[in-house]
SERO-4910 file (N, C-alpha, C, O; in steps of 0.05 Angstrom, whole numbers):
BEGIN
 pado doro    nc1    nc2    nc3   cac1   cac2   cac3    cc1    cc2    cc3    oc1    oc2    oc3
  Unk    A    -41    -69    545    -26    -89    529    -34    -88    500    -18    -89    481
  Unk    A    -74    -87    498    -77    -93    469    -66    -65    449    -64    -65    425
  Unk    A    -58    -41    470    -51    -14    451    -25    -11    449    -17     -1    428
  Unk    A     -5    -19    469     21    -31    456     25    -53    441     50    -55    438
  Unk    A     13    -72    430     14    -86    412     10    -83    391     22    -95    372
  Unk    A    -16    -59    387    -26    -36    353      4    -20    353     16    -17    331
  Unk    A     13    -11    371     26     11    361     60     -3    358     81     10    357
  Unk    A     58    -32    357     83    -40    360     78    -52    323     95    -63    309
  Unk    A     58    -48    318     51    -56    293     58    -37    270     50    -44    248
  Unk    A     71    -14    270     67     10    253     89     23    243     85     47    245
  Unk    A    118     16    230    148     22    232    167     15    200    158      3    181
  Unk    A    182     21    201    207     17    177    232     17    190    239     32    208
  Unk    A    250    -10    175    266    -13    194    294      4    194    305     12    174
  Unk    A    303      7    217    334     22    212    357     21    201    372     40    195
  Unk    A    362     -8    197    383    -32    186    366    -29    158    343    -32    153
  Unk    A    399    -16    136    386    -10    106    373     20    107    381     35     90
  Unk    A    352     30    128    330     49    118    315     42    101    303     61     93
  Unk    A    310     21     91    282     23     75    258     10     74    259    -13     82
  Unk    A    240     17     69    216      4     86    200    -16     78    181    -21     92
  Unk    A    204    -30     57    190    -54     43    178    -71     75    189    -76     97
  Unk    A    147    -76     65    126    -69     51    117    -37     56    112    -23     36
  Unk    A    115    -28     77    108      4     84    115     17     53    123      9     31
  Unk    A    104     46     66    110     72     38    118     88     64    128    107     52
  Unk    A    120     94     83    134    115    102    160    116     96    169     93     96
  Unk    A    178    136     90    205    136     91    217    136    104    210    152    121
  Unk    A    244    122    114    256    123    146    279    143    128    288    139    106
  Unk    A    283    163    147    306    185    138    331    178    144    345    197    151
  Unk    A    345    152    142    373    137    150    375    125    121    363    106    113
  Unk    A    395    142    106    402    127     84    413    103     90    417     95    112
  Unk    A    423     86     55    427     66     61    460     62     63    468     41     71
  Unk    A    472     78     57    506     73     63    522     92     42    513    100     20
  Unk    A    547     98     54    558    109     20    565     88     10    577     74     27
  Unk    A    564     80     -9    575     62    -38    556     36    -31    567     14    -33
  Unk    A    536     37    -26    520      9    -32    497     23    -44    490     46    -44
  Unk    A    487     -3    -57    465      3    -72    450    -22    -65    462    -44    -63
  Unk    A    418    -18    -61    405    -24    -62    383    -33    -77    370    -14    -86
  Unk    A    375    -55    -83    356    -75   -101    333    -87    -85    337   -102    -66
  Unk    A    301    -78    -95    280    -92    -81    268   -100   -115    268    -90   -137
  Unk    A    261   -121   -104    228   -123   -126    201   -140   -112    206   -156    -94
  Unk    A    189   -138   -116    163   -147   -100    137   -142   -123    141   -134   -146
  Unk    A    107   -150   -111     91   -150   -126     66   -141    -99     67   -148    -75
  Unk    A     46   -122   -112     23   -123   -100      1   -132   -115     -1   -125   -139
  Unk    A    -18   -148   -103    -43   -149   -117    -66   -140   -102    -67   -148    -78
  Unk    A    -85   -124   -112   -109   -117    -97   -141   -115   -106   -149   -110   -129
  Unk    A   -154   -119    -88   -186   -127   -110   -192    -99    -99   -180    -84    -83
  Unk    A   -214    -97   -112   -242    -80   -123   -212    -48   -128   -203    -35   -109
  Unk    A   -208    -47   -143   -177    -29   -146   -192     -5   -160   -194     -8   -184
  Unk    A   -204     22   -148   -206     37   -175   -192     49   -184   -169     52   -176
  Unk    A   -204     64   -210   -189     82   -223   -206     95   -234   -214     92   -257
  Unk    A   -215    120   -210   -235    149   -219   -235    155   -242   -256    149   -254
  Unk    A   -214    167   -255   -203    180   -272   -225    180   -313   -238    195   -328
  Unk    A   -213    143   -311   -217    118   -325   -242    104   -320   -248     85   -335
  Unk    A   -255    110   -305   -279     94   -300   -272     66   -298   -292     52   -302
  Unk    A   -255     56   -295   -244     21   -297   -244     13   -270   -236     30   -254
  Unk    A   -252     -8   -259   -247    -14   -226   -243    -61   -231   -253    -80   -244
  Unk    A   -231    -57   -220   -228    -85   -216   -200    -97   -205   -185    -80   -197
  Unk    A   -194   -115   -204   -168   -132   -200   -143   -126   -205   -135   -132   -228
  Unk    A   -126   -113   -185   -100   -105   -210    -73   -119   -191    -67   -116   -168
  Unk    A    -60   -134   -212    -33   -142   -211     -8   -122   -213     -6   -111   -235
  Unk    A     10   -115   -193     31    -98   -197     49   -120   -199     41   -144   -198
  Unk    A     74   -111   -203    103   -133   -214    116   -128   -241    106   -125   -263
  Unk    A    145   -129   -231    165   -138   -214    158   -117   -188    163   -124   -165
  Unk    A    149    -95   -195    154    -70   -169    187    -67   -162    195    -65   -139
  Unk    A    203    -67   -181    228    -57   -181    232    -34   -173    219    -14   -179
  Unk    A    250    -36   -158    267    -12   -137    299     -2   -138    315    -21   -135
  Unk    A    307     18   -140    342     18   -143    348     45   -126    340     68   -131
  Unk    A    365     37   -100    375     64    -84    408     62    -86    421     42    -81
  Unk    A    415     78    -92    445     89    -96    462    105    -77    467    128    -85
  Unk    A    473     98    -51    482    109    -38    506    129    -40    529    122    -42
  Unk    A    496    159    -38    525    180    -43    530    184    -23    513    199    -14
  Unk    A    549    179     -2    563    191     23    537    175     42    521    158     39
  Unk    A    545    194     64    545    171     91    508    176     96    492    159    103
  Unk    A    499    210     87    468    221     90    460    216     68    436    211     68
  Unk    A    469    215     47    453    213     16    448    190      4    462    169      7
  Unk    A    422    194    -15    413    174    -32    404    187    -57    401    211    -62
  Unk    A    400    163    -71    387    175    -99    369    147   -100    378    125    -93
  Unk    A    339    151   -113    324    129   -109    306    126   -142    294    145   -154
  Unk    A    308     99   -151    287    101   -179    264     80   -167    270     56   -161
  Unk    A    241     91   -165    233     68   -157    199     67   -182    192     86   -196
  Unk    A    186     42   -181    155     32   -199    170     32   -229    165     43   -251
  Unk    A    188     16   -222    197      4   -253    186    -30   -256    196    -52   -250
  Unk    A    170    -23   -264    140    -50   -261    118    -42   -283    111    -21   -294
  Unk    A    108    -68   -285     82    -63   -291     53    -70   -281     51    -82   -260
  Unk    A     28    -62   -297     12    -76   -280    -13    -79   -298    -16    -67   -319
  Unk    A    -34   -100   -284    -52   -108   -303    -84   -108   -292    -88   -109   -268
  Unk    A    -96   -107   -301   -114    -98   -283   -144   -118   -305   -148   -113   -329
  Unk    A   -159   -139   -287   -176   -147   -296   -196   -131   -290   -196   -121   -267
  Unk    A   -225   -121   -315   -237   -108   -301   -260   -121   -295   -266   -141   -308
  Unk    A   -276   -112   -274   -301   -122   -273   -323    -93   -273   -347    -99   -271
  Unk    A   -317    -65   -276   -331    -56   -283   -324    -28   -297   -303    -16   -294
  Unk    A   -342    -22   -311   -334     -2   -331   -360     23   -321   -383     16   -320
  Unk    A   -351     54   -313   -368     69   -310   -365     92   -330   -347     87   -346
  Unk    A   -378    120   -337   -371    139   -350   -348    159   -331   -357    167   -310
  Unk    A   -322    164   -337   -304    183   -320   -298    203   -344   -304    200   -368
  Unk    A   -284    225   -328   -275    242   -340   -258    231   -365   -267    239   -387
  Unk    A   -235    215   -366   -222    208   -395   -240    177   -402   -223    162   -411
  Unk    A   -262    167   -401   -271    142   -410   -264    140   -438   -253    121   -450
  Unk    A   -276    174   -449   -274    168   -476   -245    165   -495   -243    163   -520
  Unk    A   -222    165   -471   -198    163   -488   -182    138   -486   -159    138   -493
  Unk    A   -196    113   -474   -197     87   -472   -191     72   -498   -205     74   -518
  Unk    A   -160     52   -497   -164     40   -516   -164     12   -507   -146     -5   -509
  Unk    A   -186     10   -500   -188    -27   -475   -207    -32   -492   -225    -16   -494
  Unk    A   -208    -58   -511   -231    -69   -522   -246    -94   -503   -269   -104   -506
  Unk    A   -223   -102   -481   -233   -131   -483   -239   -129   -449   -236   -105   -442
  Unk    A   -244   -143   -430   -241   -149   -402   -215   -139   -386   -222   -136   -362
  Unk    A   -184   -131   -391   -171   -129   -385   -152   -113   -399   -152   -111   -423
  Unk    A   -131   -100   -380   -111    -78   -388    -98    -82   -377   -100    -95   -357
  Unk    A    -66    -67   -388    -43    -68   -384    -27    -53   -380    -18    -74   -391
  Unk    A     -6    -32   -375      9    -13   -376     31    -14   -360     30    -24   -337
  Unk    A     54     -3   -370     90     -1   -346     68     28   -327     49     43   -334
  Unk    A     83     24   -304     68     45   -285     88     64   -286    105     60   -303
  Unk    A     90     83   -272     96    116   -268    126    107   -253    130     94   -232
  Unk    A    139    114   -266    172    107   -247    173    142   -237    169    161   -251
  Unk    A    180    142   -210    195    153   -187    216    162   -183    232    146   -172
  Unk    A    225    189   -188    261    183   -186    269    216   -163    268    240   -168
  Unk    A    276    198   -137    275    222   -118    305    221   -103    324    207   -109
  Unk    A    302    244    -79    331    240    -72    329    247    -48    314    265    -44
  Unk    A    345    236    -25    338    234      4    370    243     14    391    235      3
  Unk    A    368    265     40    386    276     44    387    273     79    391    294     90
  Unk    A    386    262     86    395    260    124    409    293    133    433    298    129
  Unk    A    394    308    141    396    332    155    408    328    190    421    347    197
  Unk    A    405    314    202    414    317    226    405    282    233    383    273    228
  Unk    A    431    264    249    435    243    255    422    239    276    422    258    293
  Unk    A    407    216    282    396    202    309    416    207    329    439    204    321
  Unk    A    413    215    355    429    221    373    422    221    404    416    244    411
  Unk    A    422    204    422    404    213    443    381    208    443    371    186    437
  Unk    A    370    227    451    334    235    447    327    251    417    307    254    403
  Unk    A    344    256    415    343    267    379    338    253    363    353    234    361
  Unk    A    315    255    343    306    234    323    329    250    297    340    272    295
  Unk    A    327    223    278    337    228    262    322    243    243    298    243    249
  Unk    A    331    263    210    317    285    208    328    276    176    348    264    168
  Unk    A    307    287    165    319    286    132    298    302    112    274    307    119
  Unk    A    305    307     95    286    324     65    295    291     44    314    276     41
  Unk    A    265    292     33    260    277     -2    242    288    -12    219    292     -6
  Unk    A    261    295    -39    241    307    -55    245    280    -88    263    266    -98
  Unk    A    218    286    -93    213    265   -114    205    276   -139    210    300   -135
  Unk    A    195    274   -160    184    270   -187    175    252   -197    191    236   -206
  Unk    A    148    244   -200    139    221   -213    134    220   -245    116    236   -252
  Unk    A    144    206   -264    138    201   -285    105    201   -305     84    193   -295
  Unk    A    105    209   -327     78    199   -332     85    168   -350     75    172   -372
  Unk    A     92    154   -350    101    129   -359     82    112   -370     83    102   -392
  Unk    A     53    104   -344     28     92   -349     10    119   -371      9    143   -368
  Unk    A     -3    101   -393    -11    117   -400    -46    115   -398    -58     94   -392
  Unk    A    -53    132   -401    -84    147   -405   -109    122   -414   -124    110   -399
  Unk    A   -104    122   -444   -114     99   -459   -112     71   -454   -126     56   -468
  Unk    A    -94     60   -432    -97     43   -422   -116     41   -398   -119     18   -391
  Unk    A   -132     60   -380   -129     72   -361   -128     71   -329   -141     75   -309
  Unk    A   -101     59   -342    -80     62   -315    -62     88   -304    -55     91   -281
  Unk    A    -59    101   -320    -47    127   -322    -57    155   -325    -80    160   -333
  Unk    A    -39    175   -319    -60    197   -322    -41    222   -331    -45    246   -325
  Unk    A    -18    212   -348     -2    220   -368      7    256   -357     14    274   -372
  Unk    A      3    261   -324     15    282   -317     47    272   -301     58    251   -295
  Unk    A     54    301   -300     85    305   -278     73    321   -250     60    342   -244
  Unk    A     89    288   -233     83    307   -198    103    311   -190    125    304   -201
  Unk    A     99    324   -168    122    334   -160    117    326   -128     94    327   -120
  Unk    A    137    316   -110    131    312    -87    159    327    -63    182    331    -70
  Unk    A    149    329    -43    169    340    -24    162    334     10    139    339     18
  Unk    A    182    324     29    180    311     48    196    320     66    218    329     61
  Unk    A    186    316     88    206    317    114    198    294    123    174    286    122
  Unk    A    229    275    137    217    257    150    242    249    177    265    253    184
  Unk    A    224    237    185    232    244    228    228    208    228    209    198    216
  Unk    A    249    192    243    251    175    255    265    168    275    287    178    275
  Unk    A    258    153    298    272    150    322    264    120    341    241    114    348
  Unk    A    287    106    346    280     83    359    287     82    382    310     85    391
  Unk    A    262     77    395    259     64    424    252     38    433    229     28    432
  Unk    A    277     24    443    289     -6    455    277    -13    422    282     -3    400
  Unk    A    259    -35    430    257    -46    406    244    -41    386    244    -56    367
  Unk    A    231    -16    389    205    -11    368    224     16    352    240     29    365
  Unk    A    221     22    326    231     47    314    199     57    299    182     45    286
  Unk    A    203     92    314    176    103    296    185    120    281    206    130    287
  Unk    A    168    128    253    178    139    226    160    149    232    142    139    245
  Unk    A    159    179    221    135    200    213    149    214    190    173    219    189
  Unk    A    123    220    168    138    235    142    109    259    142     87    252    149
  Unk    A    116    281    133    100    298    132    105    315    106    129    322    105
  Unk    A     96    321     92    109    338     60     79    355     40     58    366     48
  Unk    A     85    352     26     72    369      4     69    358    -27     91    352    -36
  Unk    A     51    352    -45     47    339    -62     45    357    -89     65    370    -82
  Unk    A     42    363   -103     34    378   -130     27    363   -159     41    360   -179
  Unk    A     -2    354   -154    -10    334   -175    -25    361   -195    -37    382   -190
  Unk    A    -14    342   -230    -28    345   -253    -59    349   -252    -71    334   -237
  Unk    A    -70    366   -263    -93    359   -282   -102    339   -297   -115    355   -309
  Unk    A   -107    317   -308   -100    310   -322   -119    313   -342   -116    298   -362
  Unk    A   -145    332   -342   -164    343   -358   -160    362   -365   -176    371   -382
  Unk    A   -133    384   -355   -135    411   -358    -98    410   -350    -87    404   -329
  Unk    A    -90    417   -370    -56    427   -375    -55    445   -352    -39    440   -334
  Unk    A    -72    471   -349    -69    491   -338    -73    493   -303    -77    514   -290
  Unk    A    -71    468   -294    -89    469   -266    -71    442   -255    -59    424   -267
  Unk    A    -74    447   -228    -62    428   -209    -78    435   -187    -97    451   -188
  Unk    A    -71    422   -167    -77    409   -140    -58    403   -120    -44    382   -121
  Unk    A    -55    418   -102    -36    422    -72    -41    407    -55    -58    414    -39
  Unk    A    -27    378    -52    -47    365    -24    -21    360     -5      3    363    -12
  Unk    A    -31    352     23    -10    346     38     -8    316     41    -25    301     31
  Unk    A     10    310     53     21    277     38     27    273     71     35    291     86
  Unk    A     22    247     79     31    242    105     34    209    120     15    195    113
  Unk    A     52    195    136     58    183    140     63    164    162     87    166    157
  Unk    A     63    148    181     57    147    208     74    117    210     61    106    192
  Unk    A     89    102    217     96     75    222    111     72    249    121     88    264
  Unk    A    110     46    250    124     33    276    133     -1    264    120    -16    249
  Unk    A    153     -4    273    164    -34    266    176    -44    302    189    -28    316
  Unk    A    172    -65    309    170    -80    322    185   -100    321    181   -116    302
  Unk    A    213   -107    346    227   -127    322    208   -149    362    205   -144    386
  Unk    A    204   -171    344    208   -202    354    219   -224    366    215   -239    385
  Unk    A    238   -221    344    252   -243    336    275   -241    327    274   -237    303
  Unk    A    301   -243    337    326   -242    315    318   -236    290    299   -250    283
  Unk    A    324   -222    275    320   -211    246    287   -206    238    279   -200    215
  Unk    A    272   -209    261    242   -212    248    225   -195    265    225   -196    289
  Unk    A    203   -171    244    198   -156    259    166   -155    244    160   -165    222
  Unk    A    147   -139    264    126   -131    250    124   -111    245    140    -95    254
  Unk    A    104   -101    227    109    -67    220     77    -70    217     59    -87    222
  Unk    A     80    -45    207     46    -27    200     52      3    194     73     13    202
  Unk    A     34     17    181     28     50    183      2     49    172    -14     32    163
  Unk    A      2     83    180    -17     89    160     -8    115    141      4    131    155
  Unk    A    -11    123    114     -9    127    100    -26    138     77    -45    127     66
  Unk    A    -16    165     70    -42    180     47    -36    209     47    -16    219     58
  Unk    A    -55    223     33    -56    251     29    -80    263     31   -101    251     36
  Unk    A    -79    285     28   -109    309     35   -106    323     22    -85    336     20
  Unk    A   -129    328      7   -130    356    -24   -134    383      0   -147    383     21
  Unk    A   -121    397     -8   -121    425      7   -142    450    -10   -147    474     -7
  Unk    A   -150    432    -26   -172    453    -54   -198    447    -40   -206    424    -33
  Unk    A   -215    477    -36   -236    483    -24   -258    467    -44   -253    468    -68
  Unk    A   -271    458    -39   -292    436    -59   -281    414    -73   -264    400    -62
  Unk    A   -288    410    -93   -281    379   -109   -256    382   -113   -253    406   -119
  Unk    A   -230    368   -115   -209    366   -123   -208    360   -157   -226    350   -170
  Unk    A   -190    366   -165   -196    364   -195   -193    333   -200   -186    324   -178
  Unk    A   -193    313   -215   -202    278   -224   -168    276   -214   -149    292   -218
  Unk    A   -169    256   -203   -142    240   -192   -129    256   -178   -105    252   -176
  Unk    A   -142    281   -161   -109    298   -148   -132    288   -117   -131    307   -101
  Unk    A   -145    274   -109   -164    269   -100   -152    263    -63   -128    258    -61
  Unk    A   -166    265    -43   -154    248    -16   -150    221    -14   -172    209    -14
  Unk    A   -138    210    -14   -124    181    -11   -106    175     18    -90    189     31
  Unk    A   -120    144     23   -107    138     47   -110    107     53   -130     95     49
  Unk    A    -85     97     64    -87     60     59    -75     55     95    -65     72    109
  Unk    A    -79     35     99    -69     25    128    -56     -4    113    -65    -18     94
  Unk    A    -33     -4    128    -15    -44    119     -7    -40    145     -4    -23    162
  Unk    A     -3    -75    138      3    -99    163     23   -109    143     24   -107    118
  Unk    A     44   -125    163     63   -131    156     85   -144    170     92   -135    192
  Unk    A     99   -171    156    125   -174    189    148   -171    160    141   -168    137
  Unk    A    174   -174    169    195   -169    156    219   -188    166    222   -192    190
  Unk    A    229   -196    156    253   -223    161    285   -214    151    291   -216    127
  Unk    A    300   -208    167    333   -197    149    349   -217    159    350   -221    183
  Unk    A    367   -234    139    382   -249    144    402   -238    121    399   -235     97
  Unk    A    433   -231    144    448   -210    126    439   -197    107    417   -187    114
  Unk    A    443   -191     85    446   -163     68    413   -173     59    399   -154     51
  Unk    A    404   -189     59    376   -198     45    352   -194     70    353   -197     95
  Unk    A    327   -185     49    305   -186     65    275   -192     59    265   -184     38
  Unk    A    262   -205     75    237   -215     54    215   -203     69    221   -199     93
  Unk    A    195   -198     63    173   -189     74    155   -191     57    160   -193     33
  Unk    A    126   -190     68    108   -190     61     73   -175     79     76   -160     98
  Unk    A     56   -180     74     36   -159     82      9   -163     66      3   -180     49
  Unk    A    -12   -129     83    -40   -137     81    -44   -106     75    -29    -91     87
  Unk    A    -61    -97     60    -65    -73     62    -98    -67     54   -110    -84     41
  Unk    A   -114    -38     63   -136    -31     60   -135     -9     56   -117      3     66
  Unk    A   -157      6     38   -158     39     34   -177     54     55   -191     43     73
  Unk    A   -176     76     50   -196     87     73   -213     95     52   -233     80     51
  Unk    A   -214    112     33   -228    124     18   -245     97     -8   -238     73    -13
  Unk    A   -263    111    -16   -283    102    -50   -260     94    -67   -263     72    -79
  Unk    A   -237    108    -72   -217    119    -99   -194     99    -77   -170    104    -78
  Unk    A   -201     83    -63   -177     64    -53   -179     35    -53   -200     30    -42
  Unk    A   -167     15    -60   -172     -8    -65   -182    -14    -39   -172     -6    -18
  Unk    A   -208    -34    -43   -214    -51     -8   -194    -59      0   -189    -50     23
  Unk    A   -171    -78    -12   -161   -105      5   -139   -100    -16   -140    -87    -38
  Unk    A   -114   -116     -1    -88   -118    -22    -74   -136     -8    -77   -137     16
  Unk    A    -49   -160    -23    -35   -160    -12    -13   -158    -28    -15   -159    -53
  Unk    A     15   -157    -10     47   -144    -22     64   -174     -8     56   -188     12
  Unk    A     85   -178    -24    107   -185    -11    128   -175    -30    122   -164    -51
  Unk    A    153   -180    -24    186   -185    -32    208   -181    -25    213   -177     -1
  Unk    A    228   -180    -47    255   -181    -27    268   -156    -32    264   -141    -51
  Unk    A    281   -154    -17    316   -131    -24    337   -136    -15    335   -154      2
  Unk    A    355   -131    -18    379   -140    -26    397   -117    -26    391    -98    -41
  Unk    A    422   -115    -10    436    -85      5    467    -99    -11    472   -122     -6
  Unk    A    488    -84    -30    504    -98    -28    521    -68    -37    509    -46    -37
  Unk    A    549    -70    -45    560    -55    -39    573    -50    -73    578    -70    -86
  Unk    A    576    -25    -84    576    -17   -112    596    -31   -131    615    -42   -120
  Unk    A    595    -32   -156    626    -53   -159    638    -35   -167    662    -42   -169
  Unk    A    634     -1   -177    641     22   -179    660     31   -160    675     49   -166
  Unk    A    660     18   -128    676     23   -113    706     17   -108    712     -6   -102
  Unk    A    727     38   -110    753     32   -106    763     11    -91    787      7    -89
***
């Protein structure tokens, strides 16, 4: 009972496809001609930032989101149109310290906006999970001297597999990462990126979720500053009452370079284009 209850904890939901609070992708776009609106906020303590030597408190918000539905498999997605702030409580020597322009206890910066595109390869069917490719680009937007940022271009690429059984739907994303240098123009870092959820519905419209979530440097010894292994576990329930949805959540890192503790909530909002005939 107590291991169907973990694993009823771990999902993104099917209704919409998108996974607020999770980061797993469910491969079921969101419709042709609707577009989609989230904003939410995370906050998390002891937060570092290798890179920057800065670690402390950081506020994300609005955490704006925008998905654009083309046809019945496609999307187009902008998402970390936000900012964030970060109180510090400690300052160490890192690789860019010295290009810091923080005089006082605290910093600020818009974070790295996201702009990817999700394609549904083969429909849920049967025993057939549903099947899809996203590939992304992340912005350098946050910058350096604040240091929140790390003023490179990534590149990201995904497969992702979802499929629901009675009441539980499980998401798995598996892909490929290609992070900046951000000490060296000339150099990058290959990691694999990976994804695991289950959502659990309850309740009429109300479900729990969870994953886990992160990547793995595939570079034999030290990874170069920020292309590093990363990995977080969230908790989470989710509430949809028609086109609206609220949720909220708990999250922890596995790694040094991952915040202890966090928490997320917000909403989204599914409605249909006014662009449409």
């Amino acid at each position: 009972m107590a291991g169907w209850l973990l694993a009823g904890c771990l999902i993104a939901v099917p209704a919409g496809a998108q996974q607020r609070p999770l980061l797993t992708e469910d491969p079921e776009s969101i419709g042709d001609g609707l577009i989609l609106l989230e904003a939410g906020f995370d906050h998390s303590w002891s937060h570092p930032f290798p890179v920057s030597g800065l670690e402390g408190s950081l506020l994300r918000g609005p955490l704006v989101g925008l998905s654009f539905g083309l046809g019945p498999s496609a999307e187009v997605q902008i998402d970390g149109i936000s900012t964030s702030r970060l109180l510090i409580n400690e300052r160490v020597d890192a690789p860019l310290s010295g290009m810091l322009e923080v005089p006082g206890d605290s910093t600020r910066s818009f974070d790295d906006v996201v702009i990817g595109t999700k394609v549904k390869i083969v429909s849920e069917v049967g025993w057939r999970p549903a099947v899809a490719l996203r590939f992304a680009t992340r912005l350098p937007n946050a910058s350096n001297e604040s240091g929140l940022g790390l003023d490179t271009f990534d590149f990201f690429q995904s497969l992702l597999v979802g499929k629901t059984v009675q009441s539980v739907r499980i998401v798995g994303n598996v892909g490929v990462a290609i992070l900046g240098d951000p000490t060296r123009g000339d150099r990058q870092n290959d990691l694999l990126t990976y994804g695991f959820s289950l959502a659990r519905a309850f309740a009429p419209g109300a479900e729990i979720v969870g994953e886990i979530n992160g990547r793995a440097s595939t570079r034999r010894g030290e990874a170069p500053p920020g292309t590093d292994s990363k990995g977080q576990m969230t908790f989470g329930v989710r509430y949809t009452r028609s086109a609206v949805r609220i949720d909220g959540g708990v999250f922890t890192g596995f790694t040094s370079r991952d915040p202890k503790v966090g928490i997320t909530g917000g909403v989204t909002w599914v409605f249909a284009s006014p662009l449409q005939p």
